[in-house]
C-alpha positions in Angstrom: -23.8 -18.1 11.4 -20.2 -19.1 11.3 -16.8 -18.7 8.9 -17.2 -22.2 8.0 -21.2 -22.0 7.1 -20.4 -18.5 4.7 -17.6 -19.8 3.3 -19.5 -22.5 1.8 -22.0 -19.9 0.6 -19.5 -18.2 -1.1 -18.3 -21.4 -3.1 -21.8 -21.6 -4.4 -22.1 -17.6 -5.1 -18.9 -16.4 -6.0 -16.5 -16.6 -9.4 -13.2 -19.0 -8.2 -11.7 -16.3 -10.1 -11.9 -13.6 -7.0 -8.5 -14.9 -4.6 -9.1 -15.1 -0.8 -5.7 -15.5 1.1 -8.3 -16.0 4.9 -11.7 -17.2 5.3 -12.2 -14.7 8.1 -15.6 -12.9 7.8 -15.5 -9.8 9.4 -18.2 -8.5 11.2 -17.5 -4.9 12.5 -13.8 -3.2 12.6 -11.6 -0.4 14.3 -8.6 0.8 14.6 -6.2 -1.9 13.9 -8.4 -4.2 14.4 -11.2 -6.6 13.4 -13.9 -9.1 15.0 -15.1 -11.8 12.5 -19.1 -13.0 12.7 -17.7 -15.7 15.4 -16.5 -13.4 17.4 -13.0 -13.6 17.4 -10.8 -10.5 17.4 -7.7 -10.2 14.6 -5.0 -7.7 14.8 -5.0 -6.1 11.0 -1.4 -6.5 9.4 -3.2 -6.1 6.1 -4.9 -2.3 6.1 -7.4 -3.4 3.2 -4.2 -3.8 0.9 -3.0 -0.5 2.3 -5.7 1.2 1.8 -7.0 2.0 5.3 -3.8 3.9 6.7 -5.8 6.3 9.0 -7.2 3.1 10.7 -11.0 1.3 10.1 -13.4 3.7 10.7 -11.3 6.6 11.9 -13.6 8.7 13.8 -12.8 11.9 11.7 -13.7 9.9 8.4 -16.9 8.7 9.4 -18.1 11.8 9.9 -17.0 13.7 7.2 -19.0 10.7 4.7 -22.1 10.7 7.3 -22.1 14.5 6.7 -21.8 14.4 2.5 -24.3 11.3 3.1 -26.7 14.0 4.4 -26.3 16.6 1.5 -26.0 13.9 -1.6 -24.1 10.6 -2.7 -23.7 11.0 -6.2 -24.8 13.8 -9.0 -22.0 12.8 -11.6 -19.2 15.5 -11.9 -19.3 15.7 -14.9 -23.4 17.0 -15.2 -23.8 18.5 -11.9 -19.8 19.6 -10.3 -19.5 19.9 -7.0 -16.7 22.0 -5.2 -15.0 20.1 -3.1 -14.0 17.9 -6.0 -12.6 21.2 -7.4 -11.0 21.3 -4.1 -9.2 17.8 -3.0 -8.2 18.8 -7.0 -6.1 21.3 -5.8 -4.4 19.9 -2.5 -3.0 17.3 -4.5 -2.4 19.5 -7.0 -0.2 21.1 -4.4 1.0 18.0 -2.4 1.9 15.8 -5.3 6.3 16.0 -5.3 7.5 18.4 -8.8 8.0 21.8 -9.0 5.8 22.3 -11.5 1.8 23.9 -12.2 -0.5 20.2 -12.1 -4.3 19.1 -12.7 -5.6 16.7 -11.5 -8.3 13.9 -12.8 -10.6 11.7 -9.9 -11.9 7.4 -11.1 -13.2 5.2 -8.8 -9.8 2.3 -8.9 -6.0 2.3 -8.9 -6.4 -0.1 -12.2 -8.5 2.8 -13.3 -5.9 5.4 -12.8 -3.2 3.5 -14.5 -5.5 2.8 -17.4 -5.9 7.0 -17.9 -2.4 8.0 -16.6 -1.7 6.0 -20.3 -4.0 7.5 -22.4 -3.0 10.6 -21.3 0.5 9.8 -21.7 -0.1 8.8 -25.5 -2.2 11.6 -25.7 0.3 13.9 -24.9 3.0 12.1 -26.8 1.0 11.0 -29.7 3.2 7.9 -29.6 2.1 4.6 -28.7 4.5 2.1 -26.8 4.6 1.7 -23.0 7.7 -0.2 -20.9 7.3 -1.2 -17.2 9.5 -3.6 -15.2 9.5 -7.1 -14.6 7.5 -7.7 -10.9 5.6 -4.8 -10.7 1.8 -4.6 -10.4 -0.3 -2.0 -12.4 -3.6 -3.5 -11.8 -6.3 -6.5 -13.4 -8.1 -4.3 -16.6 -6.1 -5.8 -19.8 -3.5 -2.7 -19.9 -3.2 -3.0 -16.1 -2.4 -6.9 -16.5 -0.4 -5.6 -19.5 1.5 -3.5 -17.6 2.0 -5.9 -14.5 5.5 -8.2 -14.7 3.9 -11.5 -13.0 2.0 -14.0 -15.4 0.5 -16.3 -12.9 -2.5 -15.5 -11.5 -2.9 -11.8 -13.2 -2.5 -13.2 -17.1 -2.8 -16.7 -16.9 -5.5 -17.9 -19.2 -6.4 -14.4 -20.2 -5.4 -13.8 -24.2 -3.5 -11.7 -25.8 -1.7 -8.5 -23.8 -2.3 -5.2 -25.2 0.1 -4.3 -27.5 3.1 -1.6 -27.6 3.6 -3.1 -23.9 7.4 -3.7 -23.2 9.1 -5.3 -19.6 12.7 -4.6 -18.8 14.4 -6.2 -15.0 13.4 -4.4 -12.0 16.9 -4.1 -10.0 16.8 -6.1 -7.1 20.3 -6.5 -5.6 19.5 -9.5 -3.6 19.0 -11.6 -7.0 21.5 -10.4 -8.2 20.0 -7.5 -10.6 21.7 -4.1 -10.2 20.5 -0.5 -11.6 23.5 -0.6 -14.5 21.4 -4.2 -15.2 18.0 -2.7 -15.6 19.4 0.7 -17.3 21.0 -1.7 -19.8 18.0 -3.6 -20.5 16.2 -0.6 -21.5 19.1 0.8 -24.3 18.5 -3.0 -25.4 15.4 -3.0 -25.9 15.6 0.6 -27.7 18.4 -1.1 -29.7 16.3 -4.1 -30.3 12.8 -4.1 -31.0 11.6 -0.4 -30.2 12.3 2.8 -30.8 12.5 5.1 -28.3 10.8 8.1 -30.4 7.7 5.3 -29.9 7.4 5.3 -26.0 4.9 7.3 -24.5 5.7 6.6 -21.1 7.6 4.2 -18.5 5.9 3.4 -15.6 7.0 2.0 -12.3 6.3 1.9 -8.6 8.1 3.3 -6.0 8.6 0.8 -3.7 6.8 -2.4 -6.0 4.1 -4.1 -4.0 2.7 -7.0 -5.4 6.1 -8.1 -6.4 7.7 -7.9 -3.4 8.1 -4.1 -1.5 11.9 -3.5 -3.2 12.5 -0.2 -3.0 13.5 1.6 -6.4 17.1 2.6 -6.0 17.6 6.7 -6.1 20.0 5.9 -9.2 18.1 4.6 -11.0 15.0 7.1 -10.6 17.6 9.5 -11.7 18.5 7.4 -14.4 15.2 7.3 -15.9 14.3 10.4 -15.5 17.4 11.6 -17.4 16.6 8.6 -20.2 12.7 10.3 -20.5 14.3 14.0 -20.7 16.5 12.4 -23.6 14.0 11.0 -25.5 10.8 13.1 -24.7 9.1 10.5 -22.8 7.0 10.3 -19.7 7.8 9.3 -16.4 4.9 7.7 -14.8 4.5 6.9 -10.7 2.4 4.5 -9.8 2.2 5.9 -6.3 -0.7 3.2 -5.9 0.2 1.3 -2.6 3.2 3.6 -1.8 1.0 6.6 -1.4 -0.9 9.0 1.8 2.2 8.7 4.4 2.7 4.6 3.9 6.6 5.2 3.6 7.3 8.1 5.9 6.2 10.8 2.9 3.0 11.5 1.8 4.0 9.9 -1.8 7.6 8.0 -1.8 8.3 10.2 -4.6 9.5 12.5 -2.1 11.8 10.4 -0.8 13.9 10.7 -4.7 15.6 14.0 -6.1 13.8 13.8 -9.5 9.7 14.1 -9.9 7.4 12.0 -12.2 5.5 13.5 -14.8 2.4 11.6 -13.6 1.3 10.2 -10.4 -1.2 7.8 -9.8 -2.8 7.1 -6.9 -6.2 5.0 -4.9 -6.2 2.7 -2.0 -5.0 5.3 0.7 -6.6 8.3 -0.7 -10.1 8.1 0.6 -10.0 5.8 3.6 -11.4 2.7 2.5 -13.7 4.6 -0.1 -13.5 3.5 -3.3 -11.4 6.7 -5.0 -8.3 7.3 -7.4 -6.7 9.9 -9.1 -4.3 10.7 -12.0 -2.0 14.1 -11.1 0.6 15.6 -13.5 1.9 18.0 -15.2 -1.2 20.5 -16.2 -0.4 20.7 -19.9 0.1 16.8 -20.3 -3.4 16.3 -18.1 -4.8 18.8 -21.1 -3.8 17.0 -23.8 -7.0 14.6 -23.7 -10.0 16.4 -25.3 -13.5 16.9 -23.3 -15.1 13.9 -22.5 -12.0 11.5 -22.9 -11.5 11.3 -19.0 -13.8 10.8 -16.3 -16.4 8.4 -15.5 -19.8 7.7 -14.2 -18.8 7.3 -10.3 -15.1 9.4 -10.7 -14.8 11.4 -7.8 -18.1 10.4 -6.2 -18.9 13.1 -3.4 -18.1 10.2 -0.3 -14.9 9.5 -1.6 -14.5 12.7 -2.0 -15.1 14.1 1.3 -13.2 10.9 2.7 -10.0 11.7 1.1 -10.3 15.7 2.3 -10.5 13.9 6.2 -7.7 11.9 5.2 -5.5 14.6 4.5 -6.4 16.2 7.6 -5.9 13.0 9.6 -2.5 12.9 8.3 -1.5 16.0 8.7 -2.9 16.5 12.5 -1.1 13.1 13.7 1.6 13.4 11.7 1.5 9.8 10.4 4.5 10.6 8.2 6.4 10.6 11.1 4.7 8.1 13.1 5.3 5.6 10.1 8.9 6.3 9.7 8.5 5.3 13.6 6.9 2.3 13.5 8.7 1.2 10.5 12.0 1.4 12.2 10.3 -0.6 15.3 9.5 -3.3 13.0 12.6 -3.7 11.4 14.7 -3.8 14.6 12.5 -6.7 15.7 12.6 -8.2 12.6 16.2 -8.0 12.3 16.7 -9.6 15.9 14.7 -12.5 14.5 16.5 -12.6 11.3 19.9 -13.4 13.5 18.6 -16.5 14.2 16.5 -18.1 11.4 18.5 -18.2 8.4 15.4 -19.0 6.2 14.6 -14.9 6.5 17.5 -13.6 3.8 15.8 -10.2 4.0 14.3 -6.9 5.6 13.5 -4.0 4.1 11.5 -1.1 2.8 11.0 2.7 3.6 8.8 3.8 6.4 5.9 1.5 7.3 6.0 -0.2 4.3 7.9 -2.9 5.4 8.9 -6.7 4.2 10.6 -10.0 5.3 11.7 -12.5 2.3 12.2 -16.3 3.2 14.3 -18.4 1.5 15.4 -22.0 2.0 18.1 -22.6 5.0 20.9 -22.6 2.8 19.6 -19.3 1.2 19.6 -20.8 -2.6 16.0 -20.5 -3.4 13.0 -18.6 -2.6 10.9 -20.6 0.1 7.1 -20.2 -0.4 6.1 -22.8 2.1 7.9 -21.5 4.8 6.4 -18.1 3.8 2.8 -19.5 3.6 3.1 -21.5 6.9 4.1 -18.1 9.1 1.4 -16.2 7.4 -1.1 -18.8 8.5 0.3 -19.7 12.1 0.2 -15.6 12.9 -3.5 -16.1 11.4 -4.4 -18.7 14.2 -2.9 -16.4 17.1 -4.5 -13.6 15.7 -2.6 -11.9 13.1 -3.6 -11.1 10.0 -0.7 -11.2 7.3 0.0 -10.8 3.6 2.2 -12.2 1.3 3.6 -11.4 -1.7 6.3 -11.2 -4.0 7.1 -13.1 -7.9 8.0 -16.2 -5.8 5.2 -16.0 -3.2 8.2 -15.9 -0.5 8.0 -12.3 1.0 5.7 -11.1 4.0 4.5 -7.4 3.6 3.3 -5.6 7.1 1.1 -3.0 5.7 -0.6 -2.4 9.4 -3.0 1.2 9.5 -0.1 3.9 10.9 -2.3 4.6 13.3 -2.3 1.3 15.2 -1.6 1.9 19.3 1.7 0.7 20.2 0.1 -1.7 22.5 -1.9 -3.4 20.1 1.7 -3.2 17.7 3.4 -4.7 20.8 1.6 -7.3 20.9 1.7 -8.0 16.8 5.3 -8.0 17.4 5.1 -10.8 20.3 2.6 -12.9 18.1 4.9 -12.4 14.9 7.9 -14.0 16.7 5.8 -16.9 17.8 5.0 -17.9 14.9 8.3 -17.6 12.9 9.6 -19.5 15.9 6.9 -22.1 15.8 7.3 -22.8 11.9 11.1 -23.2 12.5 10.6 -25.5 15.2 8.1 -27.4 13.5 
């Protein structure tokens, strides 16, 4: 059995629909890294999508699901409770950035948590609209695409968006977008075509991922959060990617001076279990009535007691710290590289959630192809990448933080080589 013979198979079995950026097909994993069915060993610049920050099959992990295994795998919360869903409750509850009492609700994806952070927003609100920004990424159910700033391939072909659903510019101060910009888009729009006594909520990330890992600038967090005050609306953090020590804090929102009024959060939480969760304010997470929230697999028991190693893993290796390290690592590298191909116009992002953006030599245009042929290059030495960004012209290192600095070493080395070897080519 081979790459070449499954990936045939898959043609035949799977929808087109589902993307693969690698036909890699892995056969066991650890660590930082991963051994495909061949073979062949792959250092993993990927983490799942960021969801395996404590590292594939982190020791501590596997044995807190083989010992929930042994008790039970799934009773439904919501007909037979179990405590230490009551209990991961409460240390987000706790570790979630606002000064303020919180509850907490577990589902199964981050699209999932979007989907109820609104309902509970409107809920709370009794009002109806929603604005997000242009680039970010909010997930595949029709809100989520609704939500999400990038047409092609997340609404293409797809109908009608949800209604109520308004995009303003994301500020981005290498295209040329500033804060004041994106500010002033939304008194626009409330000038415009909605009233601001109609939004329930706005809703952005952090640090966006799918469009591109920019940072949200502190101004204009404050901004908003002083714009939702005004008004009455909510302030909703899609702590998604960004979340469980990815850029040097547990949730980025740490890294502001103002606090959401909903968080939601997957992908890191559980350890490459499938778990999410919607934390606020408790009063807004009471305005939905009995039964309105929840699921059939929300908070199953493995996911569960995945997420409660996860916080422990954290916390005893201080990956907070040893992100904001490795991040800074990176970017020095990167930077050296930077001084002498003029294609990369870019470095940036907060802890270990870093990016490169690749334009065309004379820096005019985003530059896809030269984007696309690093990402493959690092793939044949051994690298696994992801792009990302609007444009397709930005390389996100979303590595686990726990990766050895040999292994990151040599990531480094094989990184280089390959920017080197596309320039050269």
């Amino acid at each position: 059995m081979n790459n070449q013979e499954i990936s045939l198979r898959r043609d035949s079995a799977i929808s087109k629909g589902v993307g693969m950026q690698t036909q890699i097909y892995v056969e066991r994993a650890s660590g930082s890294e991963v051994w495909d069915v061949e073979g062949n060993r792959y250092i993993d610049f990927a983490a799942g999508i960021a969801v395996v920050n404590t590292g594939h099959c982190h020791p501590k992990i596997m044995a807190a699901v083989s010992k929930q295994s042994e008790a039970f795998t799934h009773t439904c919360h919501q007909v037979l409770p179990y405590e230490n869903y009551i209990r991961l409750a409460e240390r987000l509850n706790d570790k979630v950035p606002g000064n303020f009492d919180k509850k907490t609700v577990f589902v199964t994806t981050g699209a999932e948590a979007v989907e109820n952070a609104i309902k509970i927003a409107r809920a709370a609100t009794g009002r109806p609209a929603v604005v997000a920004f242009g680039g970010g990424f909010h997930g595949r159910t029709f809100m989520g695409m609704s939500l999400t700033g990038k047409v092609a391939p997340y609404k293409k072909n797809f109908g009608s968006m949800m209604p109520d659903v308004y995009h303003v510019p994301f500020p981005i101060e290498l295209h040329g977008t500033s804060t004041a910009d994106a500010l002033d888009g939304i008194a626009k729009l409330f000038k415009s075509d909605l009233d601001p006594e109609r939004v329930a909520a706005i809703i952005l990330e952090p640090v966006q991922g799918e469009g591109g890992f920019y940072p949200a600038p502190a101004d204009l967090m404050r901004g908003l959060r002083a714009l939702c005050d005004e008004h009455g609306i909510l302030l909703i953090a899609d702590e998604i990617q960004t979340g469980f020590a990815r850029t040097g804090n547990l949730f980025a929102m740490e890294g502001y001076d103002v606090a959401s009024d909903l968080t939601t959060m997957a992908k890191g939480l559980a350890g490459g279990l499938p778990l999410a969760a919607v934390t606020g304010k408790a009063e807004i997470m009471d305005s939905a009535q009995p039964g309105g929230l929840g699921g059939t697999y929300g908070g199953n028991p493995l996911g569960i007691a995945a997420a409660h190693a996860v916080l422990d893993v954290i916390e005893e290796e201080d990956l907070c710290n040893r992100a904001n390290e490795l991040g800074s690592r990176l970017k020095q590298r990167l930077n050296e590289i930077r001084s002498r191909v003029p294609e990369m116009v870019d470095v940036r992002g907060p802890g270990f959630m870093i990016a490169a953006e690749f334009n065309t030599a004379d820096g005019k245009a985003p530059n896809p192809e030269f984007t696309n042929a690093v990402r493959a290059e690092a793939l044949k030495r051994g690298l696994v990448l992801l792009t990302c960004g609007v444009y397709g012209n930005v390389i996100r290192f979303l590595a686990p933080i726990t990766i050895p600095d040999e292994i990151f070493s040599e990531a480094l080395d094989i990184l280089e080589a390959s920017i080197d070897a596309v320039k050269g080519a």
